[in-house]
Structure formats: structure tokens, C-alpha cells
N, C-alpha and C positions, 0 to 999 in steps of 0.2 A: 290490616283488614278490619274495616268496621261492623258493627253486631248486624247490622243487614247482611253486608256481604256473608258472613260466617255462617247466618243461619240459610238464605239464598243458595248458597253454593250446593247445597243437597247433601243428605246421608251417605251417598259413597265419594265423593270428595272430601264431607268432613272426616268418614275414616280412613284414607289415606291422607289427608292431614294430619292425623292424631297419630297414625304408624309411624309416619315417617317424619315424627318429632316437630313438625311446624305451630302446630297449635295445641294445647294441653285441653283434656276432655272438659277442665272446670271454666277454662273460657269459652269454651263452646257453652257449656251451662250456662254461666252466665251473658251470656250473647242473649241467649234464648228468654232469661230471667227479665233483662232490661226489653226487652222488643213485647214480651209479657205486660209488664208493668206500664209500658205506654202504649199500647193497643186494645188490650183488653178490655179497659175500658169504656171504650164504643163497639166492640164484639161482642164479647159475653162468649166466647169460648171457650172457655174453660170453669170446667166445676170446683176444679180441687187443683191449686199449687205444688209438688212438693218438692218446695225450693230447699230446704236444708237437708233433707234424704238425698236429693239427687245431685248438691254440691258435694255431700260426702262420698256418693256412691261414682263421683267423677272424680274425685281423690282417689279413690283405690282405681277406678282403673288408669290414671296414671300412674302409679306404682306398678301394677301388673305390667304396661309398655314397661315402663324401667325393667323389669325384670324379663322380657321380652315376649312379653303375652302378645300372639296376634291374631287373635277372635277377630270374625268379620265386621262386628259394628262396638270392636271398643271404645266405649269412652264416649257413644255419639247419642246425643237424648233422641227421646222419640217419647210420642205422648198414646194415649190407650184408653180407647174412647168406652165413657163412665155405665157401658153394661157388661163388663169384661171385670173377672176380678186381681187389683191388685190387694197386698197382705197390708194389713195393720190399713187399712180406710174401708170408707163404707163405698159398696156398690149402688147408688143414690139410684140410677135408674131416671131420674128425672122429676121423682118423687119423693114425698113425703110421709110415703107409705112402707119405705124400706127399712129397715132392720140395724142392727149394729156394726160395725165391722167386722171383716173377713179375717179371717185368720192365717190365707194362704193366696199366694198369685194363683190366677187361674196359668192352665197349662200353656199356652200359646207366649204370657206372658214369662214365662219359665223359660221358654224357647228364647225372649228376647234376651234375660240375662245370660243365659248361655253360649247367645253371640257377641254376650261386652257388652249390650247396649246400655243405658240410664233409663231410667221411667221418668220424665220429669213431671207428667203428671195427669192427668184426669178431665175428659174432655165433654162436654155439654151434650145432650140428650134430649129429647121429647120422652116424655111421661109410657116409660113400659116401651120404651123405642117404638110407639106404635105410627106415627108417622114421618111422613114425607117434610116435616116443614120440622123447627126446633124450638119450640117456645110452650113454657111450661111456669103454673104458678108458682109455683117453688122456686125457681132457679131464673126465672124472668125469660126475653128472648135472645137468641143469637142472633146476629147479624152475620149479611154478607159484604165481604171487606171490598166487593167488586162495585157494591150501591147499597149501604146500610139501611136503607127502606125497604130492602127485600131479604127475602132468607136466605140462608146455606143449604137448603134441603135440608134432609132426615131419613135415616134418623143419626146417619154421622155427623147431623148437622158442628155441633164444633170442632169435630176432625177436621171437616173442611173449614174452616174457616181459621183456624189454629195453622193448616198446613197453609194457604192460600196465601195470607199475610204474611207465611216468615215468623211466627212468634217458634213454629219447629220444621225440623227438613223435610219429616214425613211422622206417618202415626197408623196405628191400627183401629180399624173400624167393624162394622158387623155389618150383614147384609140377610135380611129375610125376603123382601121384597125389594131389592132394588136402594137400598139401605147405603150402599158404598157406592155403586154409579150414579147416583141423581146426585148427593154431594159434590163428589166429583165434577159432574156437568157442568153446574150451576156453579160453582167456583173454579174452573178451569185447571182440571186436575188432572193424573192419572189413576186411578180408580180398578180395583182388582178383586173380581169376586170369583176366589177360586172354586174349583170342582170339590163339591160338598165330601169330606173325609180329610181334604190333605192337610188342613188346619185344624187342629183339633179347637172344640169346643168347651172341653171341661175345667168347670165342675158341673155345666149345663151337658143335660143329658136331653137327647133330642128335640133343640130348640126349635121352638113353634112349629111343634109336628113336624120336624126335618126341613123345614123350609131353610133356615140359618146358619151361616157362617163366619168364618172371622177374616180377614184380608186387609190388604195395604192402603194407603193413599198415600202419594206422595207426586213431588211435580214431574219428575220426569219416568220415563219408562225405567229406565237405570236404576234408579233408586228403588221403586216401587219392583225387582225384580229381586233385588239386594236382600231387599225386606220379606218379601216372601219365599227367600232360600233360608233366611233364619225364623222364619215361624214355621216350615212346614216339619209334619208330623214323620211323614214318611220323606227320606229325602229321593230325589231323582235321580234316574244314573245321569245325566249332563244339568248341571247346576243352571234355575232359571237365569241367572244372570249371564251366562254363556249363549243365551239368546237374542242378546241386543245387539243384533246384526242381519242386516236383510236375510229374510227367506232363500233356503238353496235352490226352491223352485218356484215357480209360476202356479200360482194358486187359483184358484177358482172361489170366487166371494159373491153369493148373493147378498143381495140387497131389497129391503122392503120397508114401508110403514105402516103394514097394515097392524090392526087392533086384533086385541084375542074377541072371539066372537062370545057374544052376550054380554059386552062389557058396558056397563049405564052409568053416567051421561056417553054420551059418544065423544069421545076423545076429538077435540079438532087441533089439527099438526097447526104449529105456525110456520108460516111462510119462511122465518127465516131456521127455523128447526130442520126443516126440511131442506133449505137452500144447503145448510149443514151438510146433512147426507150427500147431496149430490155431487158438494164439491170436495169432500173426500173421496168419493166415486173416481171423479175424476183423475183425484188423485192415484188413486190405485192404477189405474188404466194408466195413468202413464210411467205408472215403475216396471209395468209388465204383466201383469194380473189380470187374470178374468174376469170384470163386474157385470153381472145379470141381475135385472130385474126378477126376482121371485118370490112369489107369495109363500111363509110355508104353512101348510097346513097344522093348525093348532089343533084342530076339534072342537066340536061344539062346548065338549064338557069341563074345557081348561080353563075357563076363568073363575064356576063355580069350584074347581078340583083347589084351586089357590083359594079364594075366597073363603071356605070352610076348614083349610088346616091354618090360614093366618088369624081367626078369628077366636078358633079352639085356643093357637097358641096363646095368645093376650089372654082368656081365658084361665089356662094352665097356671099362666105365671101371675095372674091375678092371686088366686086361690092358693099362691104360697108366699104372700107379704105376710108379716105378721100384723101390718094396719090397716089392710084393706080399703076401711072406713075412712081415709086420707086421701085416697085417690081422687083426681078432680069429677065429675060426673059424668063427663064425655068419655073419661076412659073406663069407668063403672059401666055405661053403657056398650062399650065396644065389647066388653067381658061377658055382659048379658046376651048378645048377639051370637057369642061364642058359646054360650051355654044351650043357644037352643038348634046349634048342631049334635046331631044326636052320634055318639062315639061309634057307632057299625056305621054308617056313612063317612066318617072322616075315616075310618080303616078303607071300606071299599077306596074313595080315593089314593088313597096310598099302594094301595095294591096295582091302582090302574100307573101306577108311575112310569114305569118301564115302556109302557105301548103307547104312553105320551111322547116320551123320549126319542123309541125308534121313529113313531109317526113324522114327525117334524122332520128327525133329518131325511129320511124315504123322501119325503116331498120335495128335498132341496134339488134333486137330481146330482149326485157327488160332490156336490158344492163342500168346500171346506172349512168355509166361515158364513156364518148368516150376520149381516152389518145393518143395524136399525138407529131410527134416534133413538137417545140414549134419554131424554123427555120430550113433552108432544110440545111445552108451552116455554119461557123466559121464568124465572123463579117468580112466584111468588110475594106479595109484600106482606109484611108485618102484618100480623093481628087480621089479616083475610079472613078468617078464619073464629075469630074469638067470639067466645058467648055462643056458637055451632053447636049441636049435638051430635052425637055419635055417627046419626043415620046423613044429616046433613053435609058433616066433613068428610065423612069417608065419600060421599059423592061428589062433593068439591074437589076432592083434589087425586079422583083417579082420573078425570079428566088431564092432569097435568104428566102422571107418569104410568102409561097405558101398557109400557115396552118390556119392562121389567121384570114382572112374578114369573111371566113364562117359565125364565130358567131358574128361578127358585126351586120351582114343583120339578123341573128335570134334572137338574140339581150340575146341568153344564155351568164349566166356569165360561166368563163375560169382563169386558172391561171397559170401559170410558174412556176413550181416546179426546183427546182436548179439538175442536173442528174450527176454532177463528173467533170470532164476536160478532155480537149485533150492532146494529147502525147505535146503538144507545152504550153502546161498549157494553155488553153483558157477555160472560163466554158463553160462548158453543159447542157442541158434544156428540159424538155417535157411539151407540155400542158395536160392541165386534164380540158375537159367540163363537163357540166352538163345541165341538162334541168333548165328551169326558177326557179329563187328561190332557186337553189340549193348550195347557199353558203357555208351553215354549212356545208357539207358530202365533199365539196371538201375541205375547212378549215381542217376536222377532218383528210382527207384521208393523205392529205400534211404533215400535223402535225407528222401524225404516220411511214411516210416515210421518216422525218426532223429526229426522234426518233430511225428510223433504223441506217442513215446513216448521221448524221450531219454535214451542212455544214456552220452554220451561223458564225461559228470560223473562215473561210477563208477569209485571206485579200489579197489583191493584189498589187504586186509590188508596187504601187503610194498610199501609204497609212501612 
């Protein structure tokens, strides 16, 4: 098997490869090293290599298999996207405004060596994860491996694109605003942003005023459920990977594209975004499922309710670089934006959390999942964006992902289901929420629409 197929084949294939002696964890690394060294180069995926920690650290756990170690992701790399900390490297953040190295993995990442995994290594960022797109003076842009004129999203932007390629099986990413699904989309992903608490966050202590999480991407549902039974905090009584299997019943799933109200510029869907949606719709309806049209009731005060704790956050985490003075000016700006949120308003928000939460689902009428697109527009190209100011970008490009913060601020997990392509081959994408805790049935629902329609075979051009 050649370093495509090895990396292609996905994290629970490679570690039932690695179990049951077919492939040793250090040729899986190096699969991964070699598909690194001639891709990246037109990507920019990745911030930080760490090619001889993560040969070494696929030596020991081939040793442990020898001795019959059989942790869920032994021996299989995964990569951990650069505002997460791993030890002995610096958490760059996308900037040049951060600090020394870390001393310790943060906790999530604790969770991955505890399931055997490798870190191979450290994946590309926009500046303070503050957007939708991935390109930063520092670190240069990321590309998307699907049409390198355009981006990976953001702000997993090199997650996805690291995973989309093949350079790794799957990786963890963050999500404050829609962070893990628009990557996802835009590189034709599986995409997992769980119910805020089950991944832990630390040594980040209520990131971006509770907006933020940590979660999966990987290509298939399988994998990306795999991954999130060894990050999560609290485990569940039936394992999410015991989920990839049609639903035991007949579900009820609204569907909508409407915009949170007061949201400026006005979001316009494209055509084919939305063809997206409906012909997932479709799909559902014919596995047995309920799809209804239903708007849900956001509230008036949802967009400003996001708007003021993501802006505080950028804020927050400004005000604790040690170089501040490094930052490029659009993200000085964004910080400024956040300073003149006054702290008793972004509390009152936070307080209204809850009656945001019930509202939405009250409105759905027992619906059990709410399925939107997952963005309004086709990715973005390069440098759109560039020499923009603060006030300018952030207008630019909520236009493009309108669908997302909701469930930030409610803090439901969401995930990105892959929906086909565009006529120009760009993938396509829908989100599917759920109420709290509702991992398993969106796991299951994915799964069985992975089953209808398969998409985890699809590589793209830069692969």
C-alpha cells in the first residue's frame, strides 16, 4: 500500500491496521511525512512539522502493540490545529505576537496520547483564530487542495486542508464561531463541533466568553466519531462510534436558510449552497425521515448576543500576548471593537443564554434536528480580503458564513455533513444541529447519509 492509500484509508482503518500487525505506526508516520514534504508546499498547512518526536513517538507505540497495548488510536498520527497546546513548541496562534513555548499538552491533547495517538504536528491558523479564511503575515496563506486560488476556511483553515489532501487521516480543530464546520464545508469534510463541556478546553479558561470548543475533522463519519470518543472529557454510556449506524427511528428534521436577524451585509445563499440543502432534504425523505420546512426562531437579539462575546473574546486573548505590538492592525482593530463592549453587557448576554437555547428549539415544533447550510457562499479566494480593516472584513465575510454562531452562543453541538459539488467541482456542505448532548443521532444520521451517498473516496486535485 502506497503513502496515499495509508494516509486515505482514515484513522480507524489505520488503527486496525496497526492492531492487527499489518502496518507499523512509523510507516504510517512516514506515509504522512512524505505526502507532507510534497504537498505542503503549494498548501501551507501546516505551522510546525514534528517529524522526529512523532517518528520516535511511533516507535514506542510499536513496542507497546508488541507488548500488547490496544488503546483505540495506537500508533495513528493526527495533527492539532496551532491554538491548542502541545508541550516543548510554541502555540503561534497565527502570530507573531505569541510567546515562548508551552510547557505542557493542553488537556484534549492529553486525551489523544492516552488513546495511543502521535501528534505529528501543528496545523495553520489565521492571526488569534479570528477568522473565516486562513492567511496571516506571519505564516503566509493556506490554500485549498480542492482549487488553491481559494481558501480552506478558518479558522481550522490548515486542519482542513492538511486533512482534505491526505497529508493526515483526521485532526483536531476549534470552533468559536463556526470554526470546525466552514473548514469542513469548504474542503469536503466531516466536521464536529461538539456540545460545549464534553471536550475540554484547558489550559484555556472560558474561551471567547464560552463561545469555543475543541472537536474533530476527519473524512468520514467513522473516523471523526473515533476521534471524538478519545478527546471527550466525560465519556458516554454507548461509545460515539457505536453510532455509525442508521437511526432506530424515524426522525423529524427541519430545515431552513434563514439568517439570524440583524445580521449586515445580508447574507445572499448561492444557488448552488442551497441546491445543497435540498438535495440532502431529499435525501433524508427517502431513508424515512421527516423534512419540514421550518424557520426557527432566533430572536432579535442573537446576532448582537454572538457579536459581543466573540469580539470581547479576541479582546481577552489580545490583552494576554506578551507582544501585542506584533499583531497585524486588523486584528488590533478587532480587539478594539471588543474593548468597547462594556463587561455588564456581555454578562447580561450570557445570562440570556439559556432562553436563547430553549427559544429556538420551542419554535422547531418537536423537530429533532435543525439542517441548514453549513455556508451561504463557494470559498473564498486568496487575499479577498487583504489590506481590509477590521470593520471592513468582518462585513465581508459574514456575508459568506451567516449559519454558524447561532449554536456557538447555545452552545448545541453541529456538524458538517459533506452534500456533493459545484458545477466548478468545489464541495458542498449542510449543517445538522441538535439539542445538547445530541452527538450520537447526529453521528448516526451522518453515517446513514455517508451510506446513501459516499463521499469519503473523494480527493482533490492537491492530493
Amino acid at each position: 500500500m502506497d503513502s496515499a492509500e495509508l494516509v486515505f484509508a482514515g484513522i480507524a482503518e489505520q488503527a486496525r491496521m496497526v492492531r492487527d500487525g499489518e502496518v507499523s505506526s512509523r510507516e504510517l508516520v512516514q506515509a504522512c511525512l512524505e505526502r507532507i514534504g510534497t504537498l505542503d508546499p503549494r498548501l501551507n498547512a501546516w505551522r510546525i512539522v514534528l517529524a522526529d518526536r512523532a517518528l520516535a513517538e511511533a516507535d514506542q507505540a510499536d513496542a507497546r502493540r508488541g507488548a500488547g497495548d490496544t488503546r483505540p488510536l495506537l500508533g495513528v498520527p493526527i495533527a492539532v490545529k496551532d491554538d491548542i497546546d502541545v508541550g516543548a513548541t510554541t502555540t503561534a496562534w497565527g502570530s507573531a505576537a505569541t510567546g515562548p513555548e508551552v510547557a505542557r499538552d493542553a488537556a484534549c491533547v492529553v486525551r489523544l496520547r492516552e488513546a495511543g495517538a502521535v501528534v505529528l504536528g501543528k496545523t495553520s491558523v489565521p492571526e488569534l483564530t479570528v477568522w473565516p479564511f486562513t492567511e496571516t503575515r506571519t505564516f503566509g496563506a493556506t490554500r485549498n487542495p480542492w482549487d488553491p486560488s481559494r481558501s480552506p476556511g478558518g479558522s481550522s483553515g490548515g486542519t482542513g486542508a492538511a486533512v482534505a489532501s491526505g497529508m493526515v487521516g483526521a485532526a483536531l480543530g476549534s470552533d468559536g464561531g463556526g470554526s470546525i464546520r466552514i473548514p469542513a464545508a469548504w474542503c469536503g469534510l466531516f466536521g464536529i463541533k461538539p456540545t460545549r463541556g464534553l471536550v475540554s478546553m484547558e489550559p484555556h479558561t472560558d474561551a471567547w466568553q464560552g463561545l469555543s470548543v475543541n472537536g474533530p475533522l476527519a473524512r468520514s463519519v467513522a473516523d471523526g466519531a473515533l476521534l471524538l470518543d478519545a478527546l471527550a472529557e466525560s465519556k458516554p454510556e454507548r461509545p460515539f462510534a457505536d453510532a455509525v449506524r442508521p437511526p432506530e427511528r424515524r426522525l423529524k428534521i427541519a430545515i431552513s436558510s434563514r439568517k439570524l436577524p440583524g445580521q449586515l451585509p445580508f447574507p445572499k445563499l448561492d444557488a448552488e449552497c442551497r441546491a445543497a440543502l435540498d438535495h440532502t432534504a431529499s435525501a433524508l425523505r427517502a431513508l424515512g425521515h421527516e423534512v419540514v420546512e421550518l424557520d426557527p426562531d432566533y430572536g432579535a437579539g442573537l446576532f448582537p448576543h454572538f457579536l459581543a462575546r466573540y469580539l470581547r473574546g479576541i479582546k481577552d486573548d489580545a490583552d494576554k500576548l506578551p507582544h501585542p505590538e506584533r499583531l497585524e492592525p486588523r486584528t488590533r482593530g478587532m480587539a478594539r471593537l471588543g474593548a468597547a463592549w462594556p463587561s455588564a453587557a456581555v454578562e447580561r448576554f450570557r445570562r440570556g443564554e439559556a432562553a436563547v437555547r430553549e427559544r429556538i428549539w420551542r419554535s422547531l415544533d418537536g423537530a429533532d434536528l435543525l439542517m441548514t447550510p453549513s455556508v451561504a457562499q463557494l470559498p473564498p479566494e486568496i487575499g479577498r480580503w487583504e489590506g481590509r480593516g477590521a470593520l471592513l472584513t468582518l462585513n465581508g465575510v459574514a456575508g459568506f458564513v451567516p449559519y454558524n454562531a447561532a449554536f456557538n452562543v447555545t452552545g448545541d453541538p453541529a456538524v458538517n455533513v459533506p452534500a456533493g459539488f459545484s458545477r466548478a467541482g468545489l464541495p458542498l456542505g449542510v449543517q445538522i444541529v441538535a439539542p445538547h448532548h445530541g452527538e450520537h443521532t447526529l453521528i448516526s444520521v451522518a453515517a446513514e447519509l455517508e451510506e446513501a451517498r459516499p463521499w469519503a473516496d473523494a480527493r482533490p486535485p492537491i492530493s
